[in-house]
N, C-alpha and C positions, 0 to 999 in steps of 0.2 A: 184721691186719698181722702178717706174720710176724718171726721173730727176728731174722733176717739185716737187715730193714728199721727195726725196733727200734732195733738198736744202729747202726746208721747212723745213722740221725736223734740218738741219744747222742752217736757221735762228734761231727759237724759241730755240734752245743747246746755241746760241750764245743770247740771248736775257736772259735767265735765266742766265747765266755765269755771264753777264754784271748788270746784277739788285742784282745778290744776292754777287756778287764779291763788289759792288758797297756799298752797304747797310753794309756790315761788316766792310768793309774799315774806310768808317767814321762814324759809329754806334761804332768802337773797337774807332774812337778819339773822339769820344763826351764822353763814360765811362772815357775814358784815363783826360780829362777836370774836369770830374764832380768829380773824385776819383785820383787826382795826387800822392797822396801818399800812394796810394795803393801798397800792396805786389804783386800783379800780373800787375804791368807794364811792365815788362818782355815779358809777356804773352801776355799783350791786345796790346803790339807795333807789334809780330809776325803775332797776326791775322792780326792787320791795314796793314802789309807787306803784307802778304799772301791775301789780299783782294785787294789792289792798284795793284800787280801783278796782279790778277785775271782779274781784272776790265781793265788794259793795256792788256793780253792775248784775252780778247774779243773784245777787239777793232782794235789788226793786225788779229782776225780770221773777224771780217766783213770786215775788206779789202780784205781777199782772198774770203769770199764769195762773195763780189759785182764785181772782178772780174771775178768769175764761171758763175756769173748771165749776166754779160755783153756778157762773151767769148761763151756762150749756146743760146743767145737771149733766154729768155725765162721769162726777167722783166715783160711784160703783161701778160701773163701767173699766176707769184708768184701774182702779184699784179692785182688781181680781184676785184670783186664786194664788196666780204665776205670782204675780206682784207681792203677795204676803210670803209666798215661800222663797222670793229671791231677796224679800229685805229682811226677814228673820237668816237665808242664811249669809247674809253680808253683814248684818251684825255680829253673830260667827264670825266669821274670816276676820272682822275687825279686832274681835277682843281675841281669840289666841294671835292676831298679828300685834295688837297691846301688849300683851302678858309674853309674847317673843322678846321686846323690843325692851321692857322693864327688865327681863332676863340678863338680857344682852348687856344693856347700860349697869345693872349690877355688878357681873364681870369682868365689865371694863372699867371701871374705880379699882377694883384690886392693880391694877398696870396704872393707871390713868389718873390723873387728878380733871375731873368733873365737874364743869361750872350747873349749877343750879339751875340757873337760869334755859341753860342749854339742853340740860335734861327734861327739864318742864317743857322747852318747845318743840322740843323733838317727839315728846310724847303726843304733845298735841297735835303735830304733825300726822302721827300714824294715826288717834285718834279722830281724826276729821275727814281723811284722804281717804284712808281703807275702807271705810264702805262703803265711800260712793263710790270711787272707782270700782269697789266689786259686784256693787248693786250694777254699775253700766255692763261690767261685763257680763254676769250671770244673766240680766234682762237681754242682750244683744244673742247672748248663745241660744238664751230658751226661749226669741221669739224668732230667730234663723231655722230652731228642728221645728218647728212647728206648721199644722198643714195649714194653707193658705186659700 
């Protein structure tokens, strides 16, 4: 495996860590919100630990990876063509999955009384998660057809 493929496979371990570290963290404090007196707050403060670490652990491993990627010259290389077309359209996917999600929480205040709080982290939620997860999947689809 060569380097270029190396730190590929870095990134996207390091982009899933971050998304799904991310997503648990404040997914266990939006439960922890909506269920305060729940028997398992125990539980859903360990995940939210166990997730904000995660989410901080991905974030000094892309500091070591942007220095790999600096210390190898090999940034034009990671970042090609594929690369600009799968994070322009994961940006896409993210904001109509935003502008879905603003929709959605609009409608549901007509039914619903709506903490604030809940909606700003929920937003955040899709705003952080949806493009990286779509940047992994678009990146894993379009470099699977690709000839080798």
């Amino acid at each position: 495996m060569s380097d270029i493929d190396t730190l590929i496979r870095m990134r996207n371990r390091f982009l899933a860590l971050s998304a799904t570290s991310f997503l648990l963290w404040q997914g266990m404090q939006i439960v922890q919100e909506i269920f305060p007196d729940s028997g398992a707050y125990g539980l859903l403060t360990l995940f939210a630990l166990i997730g904000s670490l995660g989410f901080v652990g991905a974030m000094v491993m892309f500091l070591t990876y942007a220095s790999r990627v600096t210390r190898t010259n090999t940034q034009a290389m990671i970042q090609d063509e594929l690369f600009d077309h799968n994070q322009a359209r994961a940006v896409r996917i993210a904001f109509i999955a935003l502008m879905a999600a603003l929709v959605a929480l609009y409608v549901l205040t007509d039914f619903v009384v709506l903490d604030v709080d809940l909606i700003i982290r929920g937003l955040l939620i899709v705003a952080v998660c949806v493009p990286q997860f779509a940047f992994l999947v678009l990146d894993r689809t379009g470099n699977d057809g690709g000839a080798e």
